[in-house]
C-alpha positions as CSV (number, residue, x, y, z in Angstrom):
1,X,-20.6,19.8,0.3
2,X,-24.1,20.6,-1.4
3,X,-24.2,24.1,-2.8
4,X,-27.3,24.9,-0.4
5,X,-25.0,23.9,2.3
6,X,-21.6,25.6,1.2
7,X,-23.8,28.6,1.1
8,X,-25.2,28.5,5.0
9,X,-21.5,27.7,5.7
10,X,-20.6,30.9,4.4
11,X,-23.8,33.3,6.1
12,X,-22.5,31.2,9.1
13,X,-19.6,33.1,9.6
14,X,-20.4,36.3,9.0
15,X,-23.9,36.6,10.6
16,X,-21.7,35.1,13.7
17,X,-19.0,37.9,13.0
18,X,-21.1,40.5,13.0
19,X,-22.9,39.8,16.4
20,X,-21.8,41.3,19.5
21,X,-25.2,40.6,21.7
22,X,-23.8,37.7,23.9
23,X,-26.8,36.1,24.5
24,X,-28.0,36.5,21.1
25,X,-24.4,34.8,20.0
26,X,-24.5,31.7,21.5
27,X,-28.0,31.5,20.2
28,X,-27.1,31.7,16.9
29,X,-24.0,29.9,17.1
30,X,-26.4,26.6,18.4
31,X,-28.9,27.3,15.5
32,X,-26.4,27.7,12.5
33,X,-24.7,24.5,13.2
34,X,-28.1,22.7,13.8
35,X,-29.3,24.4,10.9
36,X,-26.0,23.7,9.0
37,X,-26.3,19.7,10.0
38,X,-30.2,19.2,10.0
39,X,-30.3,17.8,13.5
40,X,-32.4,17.5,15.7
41,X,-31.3,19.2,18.9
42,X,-28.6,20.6,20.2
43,X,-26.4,21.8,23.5
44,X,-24.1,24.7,24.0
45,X,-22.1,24.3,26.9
46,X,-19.3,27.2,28.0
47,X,-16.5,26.6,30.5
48,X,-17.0,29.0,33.3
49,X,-15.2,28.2,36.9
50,X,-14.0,25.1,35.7
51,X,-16.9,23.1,35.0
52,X,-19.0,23.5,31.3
53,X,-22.3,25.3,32.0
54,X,-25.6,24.7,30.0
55,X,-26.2,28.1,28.2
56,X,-28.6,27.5,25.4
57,X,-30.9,23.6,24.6
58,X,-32.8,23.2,21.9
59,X,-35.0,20.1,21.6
60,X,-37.6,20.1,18.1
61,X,-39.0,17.1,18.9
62,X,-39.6,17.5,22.3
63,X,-40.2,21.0,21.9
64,X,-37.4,22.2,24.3
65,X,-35.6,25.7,24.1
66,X,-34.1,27.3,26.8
67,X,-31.2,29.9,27.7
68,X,-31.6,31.7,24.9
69,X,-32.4,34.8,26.7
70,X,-29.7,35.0,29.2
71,X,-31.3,33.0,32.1
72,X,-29.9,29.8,33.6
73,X,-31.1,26.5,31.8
74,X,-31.6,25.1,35.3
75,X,-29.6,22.0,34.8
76,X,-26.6,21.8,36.8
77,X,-23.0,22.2,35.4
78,X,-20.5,19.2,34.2
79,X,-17.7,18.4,35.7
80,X,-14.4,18.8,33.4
81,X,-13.4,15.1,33.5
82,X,-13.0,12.1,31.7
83,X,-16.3,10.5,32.4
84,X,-18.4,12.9,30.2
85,X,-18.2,12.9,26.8
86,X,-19.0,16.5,26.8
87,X,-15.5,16.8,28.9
88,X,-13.8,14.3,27.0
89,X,-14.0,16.3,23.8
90,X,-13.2,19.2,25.5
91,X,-10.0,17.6,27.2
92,X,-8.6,15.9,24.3
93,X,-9.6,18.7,21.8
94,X,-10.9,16.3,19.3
95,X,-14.8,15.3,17.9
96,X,-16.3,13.1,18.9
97,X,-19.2,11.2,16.8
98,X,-21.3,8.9,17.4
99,X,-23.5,6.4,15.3
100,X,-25.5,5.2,17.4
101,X,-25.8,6.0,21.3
102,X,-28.0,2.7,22.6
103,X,-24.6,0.6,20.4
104,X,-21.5,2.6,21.6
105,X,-19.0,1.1,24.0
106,X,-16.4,3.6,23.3
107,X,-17.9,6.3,25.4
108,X,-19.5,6.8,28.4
109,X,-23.1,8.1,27.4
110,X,-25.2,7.8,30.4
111,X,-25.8,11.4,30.9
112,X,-28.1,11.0,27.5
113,X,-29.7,7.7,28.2
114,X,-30.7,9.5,31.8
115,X,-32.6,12.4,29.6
116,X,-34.5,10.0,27.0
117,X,-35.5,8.0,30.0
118,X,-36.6,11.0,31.8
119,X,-38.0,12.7,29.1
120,X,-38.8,10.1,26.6
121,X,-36.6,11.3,23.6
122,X,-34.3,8.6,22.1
123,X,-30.8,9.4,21.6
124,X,-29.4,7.9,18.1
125,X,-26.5,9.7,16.2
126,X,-23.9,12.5,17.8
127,X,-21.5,14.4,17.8
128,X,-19.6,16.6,20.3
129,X,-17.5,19.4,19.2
130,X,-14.9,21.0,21.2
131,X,-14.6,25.2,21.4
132,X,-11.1,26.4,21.2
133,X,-9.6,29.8,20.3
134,X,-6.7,30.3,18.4
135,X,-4.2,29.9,21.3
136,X,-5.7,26.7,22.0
137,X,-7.8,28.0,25.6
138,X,-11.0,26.5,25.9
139,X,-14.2,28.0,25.6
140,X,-16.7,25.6,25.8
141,X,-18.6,22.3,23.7
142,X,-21.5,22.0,21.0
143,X,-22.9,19.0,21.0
144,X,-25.3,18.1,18.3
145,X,-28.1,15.1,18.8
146,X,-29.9,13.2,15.5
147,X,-28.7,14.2,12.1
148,X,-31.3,13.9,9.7
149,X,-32.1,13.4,6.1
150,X,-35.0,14.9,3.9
151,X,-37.2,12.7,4.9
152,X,-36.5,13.2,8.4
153,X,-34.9,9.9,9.3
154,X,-32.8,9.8,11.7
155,X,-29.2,9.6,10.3
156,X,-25.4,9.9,11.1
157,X,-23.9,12.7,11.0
158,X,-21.8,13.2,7.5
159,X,-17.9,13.6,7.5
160,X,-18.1,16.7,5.3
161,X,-21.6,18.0,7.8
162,X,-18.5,17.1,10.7
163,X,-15.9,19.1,9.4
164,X,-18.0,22.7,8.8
165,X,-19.1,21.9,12.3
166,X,-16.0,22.4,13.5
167,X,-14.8,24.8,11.4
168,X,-18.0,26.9,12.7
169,X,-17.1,26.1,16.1
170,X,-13.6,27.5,15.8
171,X,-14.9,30.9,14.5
172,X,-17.9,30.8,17.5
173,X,-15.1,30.2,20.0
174,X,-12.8,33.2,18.7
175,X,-15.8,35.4,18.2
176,X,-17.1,34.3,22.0
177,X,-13.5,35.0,23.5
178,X,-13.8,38.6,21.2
179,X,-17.3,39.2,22.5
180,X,-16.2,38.7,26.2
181,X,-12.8,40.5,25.8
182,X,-14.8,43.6,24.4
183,X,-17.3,43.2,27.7
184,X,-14.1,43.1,30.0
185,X,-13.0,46.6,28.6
186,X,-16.2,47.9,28.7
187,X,-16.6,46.3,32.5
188,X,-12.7,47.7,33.3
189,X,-14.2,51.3,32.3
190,X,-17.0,51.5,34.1
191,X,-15.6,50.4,36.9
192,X,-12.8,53.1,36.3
193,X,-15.8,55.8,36.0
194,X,-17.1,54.5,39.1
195,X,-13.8,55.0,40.9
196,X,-13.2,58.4,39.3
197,X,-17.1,59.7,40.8
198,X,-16.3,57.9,44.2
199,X,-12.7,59.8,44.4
200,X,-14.9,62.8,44.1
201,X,-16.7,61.8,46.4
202,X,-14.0,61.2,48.8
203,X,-12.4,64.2,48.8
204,X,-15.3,65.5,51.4
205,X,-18.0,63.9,53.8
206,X,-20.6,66.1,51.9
207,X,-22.4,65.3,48.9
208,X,-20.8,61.9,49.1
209,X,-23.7,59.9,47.7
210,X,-25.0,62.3,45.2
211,X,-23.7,60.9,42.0
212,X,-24.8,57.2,43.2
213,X,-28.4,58.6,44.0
214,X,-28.7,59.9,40.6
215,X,-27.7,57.1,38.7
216,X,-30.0,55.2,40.6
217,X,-32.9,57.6,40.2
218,X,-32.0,57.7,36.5
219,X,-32.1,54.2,35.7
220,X,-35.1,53.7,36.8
221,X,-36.3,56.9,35.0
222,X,-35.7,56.2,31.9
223,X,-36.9,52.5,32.5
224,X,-40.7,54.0,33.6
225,X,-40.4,55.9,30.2
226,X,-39.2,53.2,28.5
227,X,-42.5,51.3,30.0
228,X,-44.7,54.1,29.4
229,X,-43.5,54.1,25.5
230,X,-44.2,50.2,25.1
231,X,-47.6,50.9,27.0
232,X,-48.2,53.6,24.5
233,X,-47.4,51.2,21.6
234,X,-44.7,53.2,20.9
235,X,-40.7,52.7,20.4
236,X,-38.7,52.9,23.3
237,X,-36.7,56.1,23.6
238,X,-33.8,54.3,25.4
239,X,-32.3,51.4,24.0
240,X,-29.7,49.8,26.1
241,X,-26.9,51.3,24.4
242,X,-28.5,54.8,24.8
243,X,-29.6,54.5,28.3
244,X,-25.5,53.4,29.4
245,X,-24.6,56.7,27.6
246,X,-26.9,58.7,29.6
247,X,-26.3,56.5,32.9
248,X,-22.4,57.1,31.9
249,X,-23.0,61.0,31.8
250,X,-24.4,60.9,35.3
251,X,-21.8,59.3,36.8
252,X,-19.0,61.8,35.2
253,X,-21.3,64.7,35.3
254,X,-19.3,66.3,38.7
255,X,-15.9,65.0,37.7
256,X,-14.6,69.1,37.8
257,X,-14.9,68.4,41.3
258,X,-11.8,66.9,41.2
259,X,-10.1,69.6,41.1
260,X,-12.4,72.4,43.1
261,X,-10.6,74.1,46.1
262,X,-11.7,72.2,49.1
263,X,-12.1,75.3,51.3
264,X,-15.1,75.5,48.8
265,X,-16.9,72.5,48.4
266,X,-16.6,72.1,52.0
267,X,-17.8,75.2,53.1
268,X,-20.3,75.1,56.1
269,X,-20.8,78.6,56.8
270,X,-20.3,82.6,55.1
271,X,-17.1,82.9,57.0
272,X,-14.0,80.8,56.7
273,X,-12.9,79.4,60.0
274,X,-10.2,81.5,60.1
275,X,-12.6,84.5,60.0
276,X,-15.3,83.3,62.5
277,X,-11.8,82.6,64.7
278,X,-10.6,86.0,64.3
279,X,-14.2,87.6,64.7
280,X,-14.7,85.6,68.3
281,X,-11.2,86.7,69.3
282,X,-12.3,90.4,68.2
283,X,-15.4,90.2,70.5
284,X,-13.1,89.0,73.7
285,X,-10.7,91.6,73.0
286,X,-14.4,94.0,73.5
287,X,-14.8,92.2,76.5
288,X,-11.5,92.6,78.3
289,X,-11.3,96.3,76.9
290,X,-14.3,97.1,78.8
291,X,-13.0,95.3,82.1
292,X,-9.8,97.8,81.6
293,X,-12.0,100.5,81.1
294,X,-14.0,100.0,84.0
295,X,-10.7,99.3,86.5
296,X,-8.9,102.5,85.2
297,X,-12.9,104.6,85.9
298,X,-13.2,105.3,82.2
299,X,-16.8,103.6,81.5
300,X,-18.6,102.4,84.7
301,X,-20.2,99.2,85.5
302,X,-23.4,99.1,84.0
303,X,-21.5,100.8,80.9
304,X,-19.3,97.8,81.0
305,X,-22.3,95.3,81.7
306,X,-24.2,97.1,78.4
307,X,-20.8,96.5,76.2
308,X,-20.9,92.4,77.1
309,X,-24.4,91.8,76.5
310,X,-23.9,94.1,73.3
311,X,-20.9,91.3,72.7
312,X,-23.0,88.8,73.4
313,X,-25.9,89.9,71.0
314,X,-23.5,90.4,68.2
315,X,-22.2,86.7,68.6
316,X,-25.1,85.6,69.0
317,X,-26.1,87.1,65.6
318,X,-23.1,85.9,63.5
319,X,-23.5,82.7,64.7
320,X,-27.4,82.5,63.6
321,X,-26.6,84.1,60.3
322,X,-23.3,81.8,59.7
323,X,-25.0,78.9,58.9
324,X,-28.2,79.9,58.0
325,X,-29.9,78.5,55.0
326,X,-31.1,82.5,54.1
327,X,-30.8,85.7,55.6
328,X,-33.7,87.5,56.4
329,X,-34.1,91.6,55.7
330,X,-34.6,91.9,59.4
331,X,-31.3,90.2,59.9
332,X,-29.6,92.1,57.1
333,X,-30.4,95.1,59.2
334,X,-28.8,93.9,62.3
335,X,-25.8,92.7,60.7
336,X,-25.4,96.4,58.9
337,X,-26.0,98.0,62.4
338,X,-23.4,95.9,63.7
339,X,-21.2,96.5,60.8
340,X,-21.0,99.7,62.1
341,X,-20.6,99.4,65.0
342,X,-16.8,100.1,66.5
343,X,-14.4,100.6,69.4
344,X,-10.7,101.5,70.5
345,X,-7.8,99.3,70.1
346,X,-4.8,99.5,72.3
347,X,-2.6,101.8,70.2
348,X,-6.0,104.2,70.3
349,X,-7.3,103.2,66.8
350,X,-10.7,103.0,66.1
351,X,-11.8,99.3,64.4
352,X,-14.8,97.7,63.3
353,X,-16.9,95.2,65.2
354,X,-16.9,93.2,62.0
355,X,-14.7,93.9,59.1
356,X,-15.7,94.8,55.8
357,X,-14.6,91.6,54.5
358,X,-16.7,89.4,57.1
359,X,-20.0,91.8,56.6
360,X,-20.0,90.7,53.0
361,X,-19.8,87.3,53.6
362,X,-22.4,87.5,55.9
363,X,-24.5,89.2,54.0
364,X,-24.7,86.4,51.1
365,X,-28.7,86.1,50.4
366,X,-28.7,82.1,49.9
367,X,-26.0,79.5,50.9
368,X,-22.6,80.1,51.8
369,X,-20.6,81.1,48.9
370,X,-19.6,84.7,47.7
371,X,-20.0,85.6,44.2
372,X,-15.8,84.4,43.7
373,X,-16.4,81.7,45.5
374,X,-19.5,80.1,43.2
375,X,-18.0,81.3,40.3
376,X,-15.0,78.9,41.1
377,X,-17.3,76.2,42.4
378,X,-19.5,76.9,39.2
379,X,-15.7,76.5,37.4
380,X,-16.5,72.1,37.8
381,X,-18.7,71.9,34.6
382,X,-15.7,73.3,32.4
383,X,-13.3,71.0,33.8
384,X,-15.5,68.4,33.3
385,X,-15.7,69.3,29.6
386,X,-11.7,69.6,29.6
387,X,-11.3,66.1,31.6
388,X,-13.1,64.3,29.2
389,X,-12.0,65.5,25.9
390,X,-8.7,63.7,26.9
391,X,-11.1,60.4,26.8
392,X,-11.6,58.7,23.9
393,X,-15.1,57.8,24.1
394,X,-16.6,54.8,21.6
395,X,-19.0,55.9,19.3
396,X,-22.1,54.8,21.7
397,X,-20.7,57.3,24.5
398,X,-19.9,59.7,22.1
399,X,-22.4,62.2,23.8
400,X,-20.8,61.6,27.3
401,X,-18.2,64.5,27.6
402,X,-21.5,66.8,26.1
403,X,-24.4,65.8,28.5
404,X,-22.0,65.4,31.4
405,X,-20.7,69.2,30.9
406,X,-24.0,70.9,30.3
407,X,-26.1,69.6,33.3
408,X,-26.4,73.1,34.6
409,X,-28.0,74.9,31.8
410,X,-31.8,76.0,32.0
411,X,-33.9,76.3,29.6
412,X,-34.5,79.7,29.8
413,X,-30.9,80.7,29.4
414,X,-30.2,81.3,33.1
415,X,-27.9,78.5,33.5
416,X,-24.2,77.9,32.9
417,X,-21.5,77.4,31.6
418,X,-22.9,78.7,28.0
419,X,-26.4,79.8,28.8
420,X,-27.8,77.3,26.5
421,X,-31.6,77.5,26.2
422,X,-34.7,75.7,24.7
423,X,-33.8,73.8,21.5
424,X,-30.2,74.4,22.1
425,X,-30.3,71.7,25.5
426,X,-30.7,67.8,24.6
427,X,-32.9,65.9,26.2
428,X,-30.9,63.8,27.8
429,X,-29.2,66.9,29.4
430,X,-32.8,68.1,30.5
431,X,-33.1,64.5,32.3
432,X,-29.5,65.0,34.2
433,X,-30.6,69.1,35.3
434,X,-33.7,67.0,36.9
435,X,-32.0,64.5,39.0
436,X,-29.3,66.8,39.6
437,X,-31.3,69.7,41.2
438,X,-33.9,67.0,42.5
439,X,-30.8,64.9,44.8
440,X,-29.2,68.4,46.0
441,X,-33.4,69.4,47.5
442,X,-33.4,66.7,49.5
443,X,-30.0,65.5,50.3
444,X,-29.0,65.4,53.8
445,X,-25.5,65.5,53.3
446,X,-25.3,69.1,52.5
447,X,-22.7,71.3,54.0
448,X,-25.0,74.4,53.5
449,X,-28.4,73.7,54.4
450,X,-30.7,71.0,55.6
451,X,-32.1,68.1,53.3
452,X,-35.8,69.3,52.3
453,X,-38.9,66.8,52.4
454,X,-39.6,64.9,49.3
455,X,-42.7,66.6,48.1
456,X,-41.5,70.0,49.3
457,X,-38.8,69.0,46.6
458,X,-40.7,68.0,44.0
459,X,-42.8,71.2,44.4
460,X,-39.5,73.2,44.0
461,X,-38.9,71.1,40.7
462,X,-42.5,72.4,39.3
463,X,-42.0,75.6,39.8
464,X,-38.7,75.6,38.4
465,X,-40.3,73.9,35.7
466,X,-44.2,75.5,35.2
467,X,-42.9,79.0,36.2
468,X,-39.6,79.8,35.8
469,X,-39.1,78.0,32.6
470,X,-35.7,76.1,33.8
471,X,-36.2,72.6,33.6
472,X,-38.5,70.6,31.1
473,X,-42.3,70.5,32.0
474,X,-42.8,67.7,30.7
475,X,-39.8,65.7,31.6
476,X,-40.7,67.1,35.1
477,X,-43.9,65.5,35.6
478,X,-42.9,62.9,34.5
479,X,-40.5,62.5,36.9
480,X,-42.5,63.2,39.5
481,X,-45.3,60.5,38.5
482,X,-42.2,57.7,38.1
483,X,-41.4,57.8,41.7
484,X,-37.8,56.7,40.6
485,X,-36.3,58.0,44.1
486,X,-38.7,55.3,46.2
487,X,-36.5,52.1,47.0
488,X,-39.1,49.4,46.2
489,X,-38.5,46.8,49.1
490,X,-39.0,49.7,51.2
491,X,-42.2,51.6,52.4
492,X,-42.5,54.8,50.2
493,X,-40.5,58.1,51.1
């Protein structure tokens, strides 16, 4: 072998080592080995589903180059038996060469005398190399149309030319099986991350969707900046590799959850069923009180009358605070009147209307946790962090455990678990806060409070953002312009 070609020989294998694009691989695979044997087009087919699929065609004369970016070559597959050549090689695990198509009588070539007369090429010398790895499995077939010489005569293809082939296509067939064993894994985990977010998911009817809607709204986020950029003229700030990391985060980001109390991610309402039980059985203990009180002459009727209704009111004010989205200052008052508000048991002991313990929980401002209760709800982001130290993450999720465990810090410092602020929060972590907070506005799935309309959302997100200082102007409107929430074979929300 030449020098000029011992040397391509040699780049051969390690430019084809160091790929791990697989569409860019099986380009390059087809272009070193024409390159290698000076031919004059060339086939790549891989064995998927038991027939050999066309995955990249190159064609100089004719001007022919297809698959080379992923997308289907549009030629149906070829059957795995002994009436293709292609097959043949494949079967027997041996080269094929051929001198001179139009001349042969050994093989059945009609699948190439069917493209020169379609397309007008003429089909001379050949050769068809089979793709094995190193347990013998196959992979697929090169096959390799026209040597030529200097002068660009059409010429057979050499025995030394033959042999590099193949030893090419032994190295392209374990580096292809590599290539796809390394997308396996990385398929097998983020299918595992996918079950890990949906068995949080599944531990309650509520906020069962959340983690899907953001990675939705995410990926096409960062795909409208990623547009905007190229627009601009700019670099892309998400290259595929960083935009999984970032998608990744999402979908771990409430993994805690796993281990929060239901009692708390389910909660409804201030009180705990137990409480609003014992608080209804409280009021018809009232009830009957008074209907002994009025038998034995110690209140009279209307007295008795006054103490129902007075029951009734107070029921009726529990239940409207219960599940309320806010309590009012006018309905703070009530619920301090009634809190109160007392009357005699049967051993002759004064208790409360509502116990101490039941007037704080009403009394929560916004939602339906107490202070203990957040705080252990707010407890998810530090699990996260200490699930996902015990994953070894690759070096392009290295960021995952990080992003995913801070997507409740504000920029102002107001946030937890750390109180991170300005500088201190990545941008990628500024993203997550936004689709976060934006998916729990408008859910409809929450246990505390109705889902909010989309722009009464958004406006929520600006001020958070414009006036408060918690989330990232910029990134904000931005989000907002994007309309990454808006299914696009639907009408607009």
């Amino acid at each position: 072998m030449r020098e000029e070609k011992f040397r391509m020989f040699l780049e051969v294998g390690v430019s084809l080592s160091a790929e791990r694009n697989y569409n860019r691989l099986l380009e390059r695979i087809l272009l070193c080995v024409m390159e290698l044997s000076n031919c004059d087009a060339g086939t790549l087919y891989l064995l998927e589903n038991g027939a050999l699929h066309f995955k990249i065609m190159r064609n100089n004369t004719m001007n022919t180059y297809s698959g080379g970016d992923g997308s289907d070559c549009g030629l149906p597959p070829v059957a795995v038996t002994r009436e293709s050549v292609c097959a043949l090689a494949l079967l027997d695990n041996k080269t094929i060469r051929v001198e001179d198509a139009y001349h042969c009588t050994e093989y059945d070539l009609t699948g190439p005398m069917r493209y020169d007369a379609i397309t007008g090429y003429h089909t001379q010398s050949m050769i068809v190399v089979p793709m094995r790895n190193r347990e013998g499995g196959k992979i697929g077939v090169l096959q390799l149309i026209n040597a030529q010489d200097e002068e660009g005569n059409v010429i057979p293809f050499e025995d030394e030319i033959v042999l590099a082939v193949e030893s090419v296509a032994s190295q392209a067939a374990i580096t292809v099986q590599n290539v796809r064993y390394i997308q396996q894994i990385k398929n097998l985990f983020h299918s595992f991350v996918k079950v890990m977010s949906s068995a949080v998911d599944e531990r309650t009817p509520y906020n069962g969707s959340h983690t899907r809607h953001m990675a939705m709204y995410g990926d096409r986020f960062l795909d409208f900046l990623n547009q905007r950029a190229i627009a601009a003229g700019e670099d892309i700030p998400f290259t595929p590799s960083h935009k999984e990391e970032v998608l990744m985060s999402v979908w771990l980001h409430d993994i805690g959850k796993l281990v929060t109390p239901l009692e708390v991610m389910n909660k409804m309402h201030r009180l705990l069923p137990e409480q609003y039980s014992d608080f209804v059985h409280r009021l018809e203990v009232i009830r009957l009180r008074g209907e002994i009180q009025l038998l034995s002459g110690q209140i009279t009727a209307a007295e008795k009358d006054a103490l129902c209704r007075a029951a009734q009111d107070a029921r009726t004010l529990v239940d409207a605070v219960n599940g309320c989205g806010f309590v009012t200052d006018e309905r703070l008052a009530e619920l301090d009147a009634l809190s109160r508000r007392t009357y005699m048991d049967s051993n002759g002991c004064e208790q409360p209307w509502i116990t101490p313990e039941e007037y704080a929980m009403l009394s929560i401002r916004k939602g339906t946790l107490s202070d203990g209760e957040r705080t252990v709800m707010e407890e998810h982001v530090v699990v996260t962090g200490k699930l996902l130290s015990q994953i070894e993450f690759s070096e392009e999720l290295s960021h995952v455990r990080q992003w995913a465990s801070s997507h409740h810090e504000m920029l102002n410092g107001s946030g937890y678990p750390n109180h991170l602020s300005g500088d201190e929060i990545p941008m990628e972590v500024r993203i997550i806060s936004i689709l976060d907070i934006f998916d729990a506005l408008v859910a409809d799935d929450r246990p505390y409070k109705p889902g909010m309309p989309i722009e009464k959302g958004l406006h929520i997100l600006t001020i958070m953002a414009e006036k408060e200082g918690k989330l990232d102007p910029q990134l904000t409107k931005l989000f907002i312009e994007s309309r990454c929430w808006e299914n696009p074979e639907s009408p607009p929300a």
